[in-house]
N, C-alpha and C positions, 0 to 999 in steps of 0.2 A: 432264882427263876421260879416264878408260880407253878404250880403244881394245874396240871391240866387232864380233864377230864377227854376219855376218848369219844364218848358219845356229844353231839354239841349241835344245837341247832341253829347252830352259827356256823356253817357251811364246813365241819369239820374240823375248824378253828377256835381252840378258845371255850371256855366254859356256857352255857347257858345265862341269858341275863333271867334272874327273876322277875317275874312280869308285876305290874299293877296294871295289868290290863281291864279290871273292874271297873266303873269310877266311882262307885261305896261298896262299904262292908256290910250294909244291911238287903236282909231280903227286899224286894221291889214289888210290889204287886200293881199291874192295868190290865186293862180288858182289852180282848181280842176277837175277829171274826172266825167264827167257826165254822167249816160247811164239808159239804161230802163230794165226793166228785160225780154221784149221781144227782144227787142234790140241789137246785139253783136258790134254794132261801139258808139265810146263813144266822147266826145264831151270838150274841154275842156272852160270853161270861170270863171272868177274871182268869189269870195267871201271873205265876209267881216265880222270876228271877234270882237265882241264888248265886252268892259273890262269885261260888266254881263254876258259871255258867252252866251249870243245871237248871232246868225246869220244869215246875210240876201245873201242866194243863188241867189237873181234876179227870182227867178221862185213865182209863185203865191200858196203858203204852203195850202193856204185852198182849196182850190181848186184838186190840186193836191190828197189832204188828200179824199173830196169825189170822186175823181176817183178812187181811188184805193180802196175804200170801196165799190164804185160800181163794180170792180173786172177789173178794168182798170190796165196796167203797173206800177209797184214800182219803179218812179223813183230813181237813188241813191243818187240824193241831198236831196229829200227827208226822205231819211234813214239816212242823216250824219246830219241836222237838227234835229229828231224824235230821233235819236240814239244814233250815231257816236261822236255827241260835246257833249253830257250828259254823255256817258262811258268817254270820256277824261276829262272832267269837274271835274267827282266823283273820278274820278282817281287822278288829282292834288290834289283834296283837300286831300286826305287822305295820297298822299304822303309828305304835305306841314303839316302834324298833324292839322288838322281845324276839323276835325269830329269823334274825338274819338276814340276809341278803340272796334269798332264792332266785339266783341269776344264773347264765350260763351263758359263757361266749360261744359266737358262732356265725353264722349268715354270711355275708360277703366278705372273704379277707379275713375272718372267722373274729372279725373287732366288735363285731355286733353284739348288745346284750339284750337276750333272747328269756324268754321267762323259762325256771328250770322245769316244769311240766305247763306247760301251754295247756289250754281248753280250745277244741276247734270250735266249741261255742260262742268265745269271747271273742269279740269283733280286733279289740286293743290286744291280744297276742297273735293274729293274724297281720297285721303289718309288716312283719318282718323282722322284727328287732328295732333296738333303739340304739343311737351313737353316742347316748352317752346313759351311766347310770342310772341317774337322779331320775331320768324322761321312764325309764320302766318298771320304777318302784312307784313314780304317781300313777303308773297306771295299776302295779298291784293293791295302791291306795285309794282304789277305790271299792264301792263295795260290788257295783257292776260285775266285777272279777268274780268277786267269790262268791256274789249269786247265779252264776255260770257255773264255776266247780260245783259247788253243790247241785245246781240243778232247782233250786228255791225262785220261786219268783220277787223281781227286784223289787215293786211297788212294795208288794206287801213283805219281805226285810224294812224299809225304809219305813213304811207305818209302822212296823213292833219298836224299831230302835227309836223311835219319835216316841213313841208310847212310853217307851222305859224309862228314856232322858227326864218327858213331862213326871211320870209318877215319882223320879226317885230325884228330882230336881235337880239334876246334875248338869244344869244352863253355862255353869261356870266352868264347870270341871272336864267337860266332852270334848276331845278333840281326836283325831280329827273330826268334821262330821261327816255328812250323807255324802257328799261327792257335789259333782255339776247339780243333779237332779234334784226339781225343788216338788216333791209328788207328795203333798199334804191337803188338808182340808180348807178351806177359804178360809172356816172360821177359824183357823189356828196359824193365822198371821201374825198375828201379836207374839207370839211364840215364836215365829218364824224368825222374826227381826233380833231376838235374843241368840240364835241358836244361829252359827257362821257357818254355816252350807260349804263344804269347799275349805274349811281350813286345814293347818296343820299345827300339831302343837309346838310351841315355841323349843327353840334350841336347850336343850340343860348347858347349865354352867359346866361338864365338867370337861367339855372339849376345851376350854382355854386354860384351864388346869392345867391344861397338856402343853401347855403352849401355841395353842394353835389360833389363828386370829379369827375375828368376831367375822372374816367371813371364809375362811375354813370351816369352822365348826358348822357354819349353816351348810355348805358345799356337802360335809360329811352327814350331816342329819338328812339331808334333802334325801344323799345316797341311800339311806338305811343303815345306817352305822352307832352305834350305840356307845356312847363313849366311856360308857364300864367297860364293851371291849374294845375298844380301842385306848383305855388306860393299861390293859391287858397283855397287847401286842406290842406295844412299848415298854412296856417293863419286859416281856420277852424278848428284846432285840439290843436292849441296853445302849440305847444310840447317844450320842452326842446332842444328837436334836433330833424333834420331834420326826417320827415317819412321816412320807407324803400321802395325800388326803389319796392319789389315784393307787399307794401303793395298798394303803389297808383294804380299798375298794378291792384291788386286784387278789389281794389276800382271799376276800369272801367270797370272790365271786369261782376264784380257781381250783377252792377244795385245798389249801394248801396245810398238809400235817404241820401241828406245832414242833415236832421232833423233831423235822428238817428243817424249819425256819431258827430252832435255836443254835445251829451251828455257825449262824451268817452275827452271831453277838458282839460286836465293837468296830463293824467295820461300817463305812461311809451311808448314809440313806438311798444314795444314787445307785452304790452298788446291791442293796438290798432290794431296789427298786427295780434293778434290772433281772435279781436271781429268779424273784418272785414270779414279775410279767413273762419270763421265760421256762416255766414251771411246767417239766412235760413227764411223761409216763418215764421217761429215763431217770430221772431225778425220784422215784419214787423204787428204782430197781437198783442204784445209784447213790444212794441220799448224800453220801458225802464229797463227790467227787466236783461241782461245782462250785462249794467253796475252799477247795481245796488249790482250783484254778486260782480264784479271788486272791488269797493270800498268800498264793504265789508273786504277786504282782503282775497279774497278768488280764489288761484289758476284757472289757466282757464283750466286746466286738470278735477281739482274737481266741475267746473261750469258749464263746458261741461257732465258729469254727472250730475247734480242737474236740468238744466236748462231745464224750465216746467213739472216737478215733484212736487211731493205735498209740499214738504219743501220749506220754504221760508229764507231769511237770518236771521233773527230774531228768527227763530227756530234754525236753527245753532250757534248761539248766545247762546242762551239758554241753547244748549245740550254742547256747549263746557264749560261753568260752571258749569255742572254735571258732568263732564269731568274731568275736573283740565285741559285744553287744549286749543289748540289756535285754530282760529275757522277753518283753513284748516284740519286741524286732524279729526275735530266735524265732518267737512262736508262729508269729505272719510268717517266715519263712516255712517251718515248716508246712504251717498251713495252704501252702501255696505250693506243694508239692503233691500236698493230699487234692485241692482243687484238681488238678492236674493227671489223677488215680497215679499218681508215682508214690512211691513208699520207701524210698530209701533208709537203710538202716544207719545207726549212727556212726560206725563206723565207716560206711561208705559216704555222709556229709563229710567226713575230718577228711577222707579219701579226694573230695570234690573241692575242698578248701583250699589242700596241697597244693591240687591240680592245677584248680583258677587261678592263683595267685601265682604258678610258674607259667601258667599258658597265655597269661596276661603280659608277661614280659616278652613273649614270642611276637606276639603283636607290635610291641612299643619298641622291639627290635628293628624290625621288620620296616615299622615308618620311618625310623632315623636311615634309610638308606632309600624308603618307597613312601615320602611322604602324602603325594598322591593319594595314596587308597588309603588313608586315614579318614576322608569323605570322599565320596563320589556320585555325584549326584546327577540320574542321566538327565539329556536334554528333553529328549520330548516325554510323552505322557503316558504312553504305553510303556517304556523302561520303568518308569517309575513307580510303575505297579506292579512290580518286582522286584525282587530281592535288591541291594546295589548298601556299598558299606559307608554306616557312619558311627558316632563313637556309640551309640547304644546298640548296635545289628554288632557290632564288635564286641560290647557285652556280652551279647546274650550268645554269639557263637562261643567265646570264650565258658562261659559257665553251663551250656552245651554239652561241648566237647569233654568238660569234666565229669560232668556224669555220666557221659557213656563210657569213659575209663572207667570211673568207679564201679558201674554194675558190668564192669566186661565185655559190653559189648562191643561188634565187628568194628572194623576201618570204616567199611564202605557206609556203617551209619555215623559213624563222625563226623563221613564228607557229606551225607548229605544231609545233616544238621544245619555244617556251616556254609554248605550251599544256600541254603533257602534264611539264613539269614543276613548274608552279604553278595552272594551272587555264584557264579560257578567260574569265573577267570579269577575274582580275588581269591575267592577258597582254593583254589588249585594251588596259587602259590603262598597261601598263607600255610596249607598243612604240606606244603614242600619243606617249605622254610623251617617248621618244626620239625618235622622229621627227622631233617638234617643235626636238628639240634642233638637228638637223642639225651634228654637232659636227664642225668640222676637224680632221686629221690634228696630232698634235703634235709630231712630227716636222717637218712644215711650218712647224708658228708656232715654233718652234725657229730653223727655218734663213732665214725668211720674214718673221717676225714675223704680226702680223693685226692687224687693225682692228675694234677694240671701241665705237666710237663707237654704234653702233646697238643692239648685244646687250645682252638682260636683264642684271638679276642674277645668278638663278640658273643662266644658260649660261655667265655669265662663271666664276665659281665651277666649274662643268661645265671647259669650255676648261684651266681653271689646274690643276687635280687630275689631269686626263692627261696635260699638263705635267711636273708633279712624278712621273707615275709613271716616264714615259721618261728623266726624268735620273737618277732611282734605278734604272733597268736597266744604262744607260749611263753613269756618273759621271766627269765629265770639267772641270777649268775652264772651257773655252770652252762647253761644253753649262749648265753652273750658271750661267755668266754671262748668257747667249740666256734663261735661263728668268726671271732674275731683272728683268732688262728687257722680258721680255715682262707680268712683275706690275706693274713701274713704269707701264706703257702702259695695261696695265687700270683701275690706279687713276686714272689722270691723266681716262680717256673715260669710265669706268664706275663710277667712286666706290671707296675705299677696301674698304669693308666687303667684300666677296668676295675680295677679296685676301690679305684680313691671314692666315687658316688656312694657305694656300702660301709665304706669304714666311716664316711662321713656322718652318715645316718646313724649306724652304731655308737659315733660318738657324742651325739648331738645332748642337748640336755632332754632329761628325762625317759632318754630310750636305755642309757646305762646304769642296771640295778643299782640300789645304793648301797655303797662298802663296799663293791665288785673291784676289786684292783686293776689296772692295766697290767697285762703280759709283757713279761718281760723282753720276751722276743719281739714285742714293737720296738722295741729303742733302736733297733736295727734300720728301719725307717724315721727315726726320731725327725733329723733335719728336716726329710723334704715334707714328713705331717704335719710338723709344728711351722713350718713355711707358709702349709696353706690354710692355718688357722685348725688342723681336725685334734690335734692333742693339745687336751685342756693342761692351764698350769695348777699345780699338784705341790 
């Protein structure tokens, strides 16, 4: 990784490009108007241009300087010294790309690029911003701008830099030039037509260097981009393929620290594109926690949510193996809690997974004897704009009512959860119907076993299906064996028939670890499971 300089006039990004902002290395000498601002007859004699944009008028600058503090006449050499060669100086450089991309987002939607200190002088940063880059660097490309910052008037910048061009013959070498403005002499038309009013200098070769096509690289030059840095930020970023032309743009315009951008080193340009463009005060108090999402595997839709919220990646982690999910799912989940200002802890998601997945079967109980209110859909149109159940209002009461276990809260807000999400007669008898259930934890008859001697049918059936849900969270031999002997047990107290749907599933391919043996104590069942195809031959 290049070694980066902290101070940079490349928007904080990235080393300084050295300028040739000159166009010769030799002194320049042409004549100029001279006059005083009491004054109306003006005076013409030479001055002389030096490659550091220094200039020496022949007049005594300090001098002059406390005259006119003492409230003596401004001379105008003195203003084109103080002024006049600094607005043309800042002008070249920024039209030659040597200082960055002085931008700043903002205006409507804050998409606007806004110039970074506007002049309320300037008519062109009075519009409001521009919508796209390229449109507010021609306008800092012209010299109009920076004969406003300074305060120089623009006629006469545009005759000295004419003047300089003609003396130091640099017809070929001058780009960009004066702007729209064409405020010369009649007699220096002939000169006019050599010297391109309005252009810009051609692309450097070294943006295709980079890979970038012959109209990126103009896209990128138009912006102000300099392709020494921008060889720069790509050897910082170590990418597979070239960055994009709006992500380096967003790079200069954002202020973005190279010390954050080098943590994002091998991963995708889209997701570099996205770090970047999303580059806030957090990220700076922060710096490593956004690509920490990134290489998590975790969407930057779903990052952009998560990021500096109480979840951490390893809580995502976590919650996507209660889950059965991958960890962008986990994460929307969670995320969808915090939408919501709910905050559940992780223990209470595992709490809500238990829950859902037993309270889910109270339902699908519930319709094999009340098929009916599996949907119900009122007739007329006032019903219908209220609560009334179908399989998602059944969801959602379902996964509900599990968090309000989870975080402990009352009855009466369970009921009226799944009131207002299926109705106030379905709910009444769906949380009768569970009640009734009283179903233990299955994590207990897991580690505990239970006693089905007493229990229905259909609770036994209830009991084994949230069984089966928790060893498919958790899939483990010793958990597949606990469940399988907890079926044996049911059949032995409670009768076969509730059983056979879970042992089925248990035996199915791929739900049974592999090398996990069958207990022995099925062979007690052998006949009627191998009858109905559930025990595999071995």
């Amino acid at each position: 990784m290049p070694a980066l300089k902290s101070a940079s006039c490349w928007s904080g990004v990235g080393t300084a490009i050295p300028g040739d902002d000159c166009p010769g290395e030799m002194l320049v000498t042409f004549d100029v108007k001279c006059w005083t601002s009491t004054a109306g007859d003006a005076a013409t004699h030479p001055v002389t241009l030096q490659p550091n944009w220094t200039i020496d008028i022949g007049h005594d600058l300090e001098l002059e300087r406390i005259a006119v503090g003492l409230g003596g006449a401004w001379p105008s050499c003195f203003a084109l010294a103080k002024k006049g060669i600094p607005a043309i100086h800042a002008w070249r450089r920024i039209c030659r790309r040597l200082v960055g991309v002085p931008l700043r987002l903002g205006g409507r939607g804050g998409n606007r690029f806004l110039v970074d200190k506007s002049v309320s002088r300037c008519s062109g940063c009075a519009v409001g911003g521009w919508d796209e880059a390229y449109k507010a660097m021609a306008h800092l490309r012209t010299l109009a701008h920076w004969t406003n910052v300074y305060e120089f008037p623009l006629e006469q910048a545009e005759h000295v830099w004419y003047n300089a061009v003609d003396a130091g013959q640099w017809w070929g070498d001058v780009d960009p030039a004066l702007g729209d403005r064409r405020v010369v002499d009649q007699d220096d038309l002939e000169g006019l037509r050599l010297f391109t009013f309005g252009s810009s200098p051609p692309r450097p070769k070294g943006f295709t260097d980079l890979g970038y096509s012959r109209y990126e690289a103009q896209f990128l030059w138009d912006a102000g981009i300099h392709p020494a840095w921008a060889s720069e930020m790509n050897n910082l970023l170590a990418l597979t393929e070239p960055a994009w032309q709006n992500t380096l743009i967003q790079l200069a315009v954002r202020h973005v620290p190279p010390e954050w951008l080098a943590q994002f080193q091998g991963l995708s340009a889209a997701q570099v594109d996205w770090a970047v463009r999303h580059y806030v005060s957090f990220d700076g108090v922060n710096p490593t926690a956004r690509a920490e999402w990134l290489k998590a595997g975790i969407g930057p839709k779903v990052v952009e949510r998560l990021l500096g919220r109480p979840y951490t990646p390893d809580d995502v982690a976590t919650v996507a193996g209660i889950m059965d999910t991958s960890w962008n799912l986990a994460g929307q989940y969670l995320a969808d809690w915090l939408d919501a200002d709910c905050q559940p802890t992780i223990e209470q998601i595992r709490r809500i997974f238990n829950s859902t997945r037993s309270l889910r079967v109270a339902p699908t109980a519930l319709m094999n004897a009340r098929q009916s209110q599996l949907m119900l859909i009122p007739k007329d149109a006032a019903s219908r704009g209220r609560a009334f159940p179908t399989p998602r209002t059944w969801d959602y009461a379902t996964r509900l009512v599990a968090y309000a276990e989870a975080v402990g809260a009352k009855t009466d807000v369970a009921r009226l959860l799944v009131q207002g999400c299926v109705g106030d007669l379905v709910a009444h008898e769906f949380l009768t119907y569970a009640k009734s259930q009283d179903l233990p934890d299955p994590e207990d008859v897991l580690a505990n076993g239970f006693d089905f001697a007493s229990v229905r049918a259909d609770r036994v059936y209830v009991v084994l299906q949230s069984i089966l849900a928790a060893v498919q969270r958790d899939k483990t031999p010793e958990r597949w064996t606990q469940a399988i002997n907890a079926c044996i047990v049911a059949a032995v107290q409670a009768g076969i028939d509730p059983v056979v749907p879970v042992v089925h599933a248990l035996l199915r391919p791929g739900m049974r670890p592999a090398g996990t043996p069958l207990p022995a104590t099925l062979a007690v069942f052998g006949p009627v499971l191998a009858l109905a195809g559930l025990i595999p031959k071995e």
